[in-house]
C-alpha positions as CSV (number, residue, x, y, z in Angstrom):
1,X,0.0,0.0,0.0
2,X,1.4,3.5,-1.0
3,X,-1.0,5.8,1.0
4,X,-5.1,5.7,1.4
5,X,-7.2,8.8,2.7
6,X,-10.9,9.6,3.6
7,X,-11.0,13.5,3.9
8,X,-7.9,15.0,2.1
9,X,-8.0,17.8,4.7
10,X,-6.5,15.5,7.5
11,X,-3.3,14.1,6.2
12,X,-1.5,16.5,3.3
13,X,-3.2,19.4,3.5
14,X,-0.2,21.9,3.1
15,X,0.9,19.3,0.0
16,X,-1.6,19.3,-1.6
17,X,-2.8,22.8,-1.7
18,X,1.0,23.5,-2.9
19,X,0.5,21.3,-5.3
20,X,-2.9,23.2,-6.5
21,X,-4.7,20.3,-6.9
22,X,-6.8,21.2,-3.7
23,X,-10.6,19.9,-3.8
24,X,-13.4,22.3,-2.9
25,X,-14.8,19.5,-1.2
26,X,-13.6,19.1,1.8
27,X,-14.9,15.4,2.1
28,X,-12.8,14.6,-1.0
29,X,-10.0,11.9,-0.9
30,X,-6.3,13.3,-2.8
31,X,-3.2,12.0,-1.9
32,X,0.1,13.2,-3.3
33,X,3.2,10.7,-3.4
34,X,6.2,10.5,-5.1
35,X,6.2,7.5,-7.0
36,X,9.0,5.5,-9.3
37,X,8.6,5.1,-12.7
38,X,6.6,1.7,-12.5
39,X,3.0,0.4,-13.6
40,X,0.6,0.6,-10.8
41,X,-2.6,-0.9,-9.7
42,X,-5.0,1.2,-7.4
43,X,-7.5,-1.1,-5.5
44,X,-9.8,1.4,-4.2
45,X,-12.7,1.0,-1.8
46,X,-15.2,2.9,0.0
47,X,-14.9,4.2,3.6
48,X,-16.3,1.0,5.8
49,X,-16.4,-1.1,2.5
50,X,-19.4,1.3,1.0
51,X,-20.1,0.8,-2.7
52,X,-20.1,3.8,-4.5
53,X,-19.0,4.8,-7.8
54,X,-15.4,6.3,-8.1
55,X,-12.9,8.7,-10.6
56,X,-9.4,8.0,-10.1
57,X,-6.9,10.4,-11.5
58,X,-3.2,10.4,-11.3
59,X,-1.0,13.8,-12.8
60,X,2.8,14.1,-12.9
61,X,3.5,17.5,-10.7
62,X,6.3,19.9,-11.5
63,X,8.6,20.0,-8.9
């Protein structure tokens, strides 16, 4: 596991609003992580195994 979130305000706030990829929502999940050049696989569930329906982005940042 690389990271996992539920409200992107409690964990990397001051990252990710450097970053500018802050959510208006507040509830929103956004992690930033520096990753290796690799294929990945994101496995991604809902908070207490909900069901829902999800959009997963990923973006190269500029340093």
């Amino acid at each position: 596991m690389i990271a996992f979130n539920d409200n992107w305000q409690d964990t990397q706030q001051t990252e990710i609003e450097a970053a500018g990829m802050a959510p208006t929502a507040k509830l929103e999940s956004v992690i930033v992580a520096t990753l290796s050049p690799a294929p990945y696989t994101v496995v991604l569930r809902g908070k207490n195994n909900a069901v829902g329906v999800a959009l997963v982005e990923a973006y190269q940042l500029d340093d």
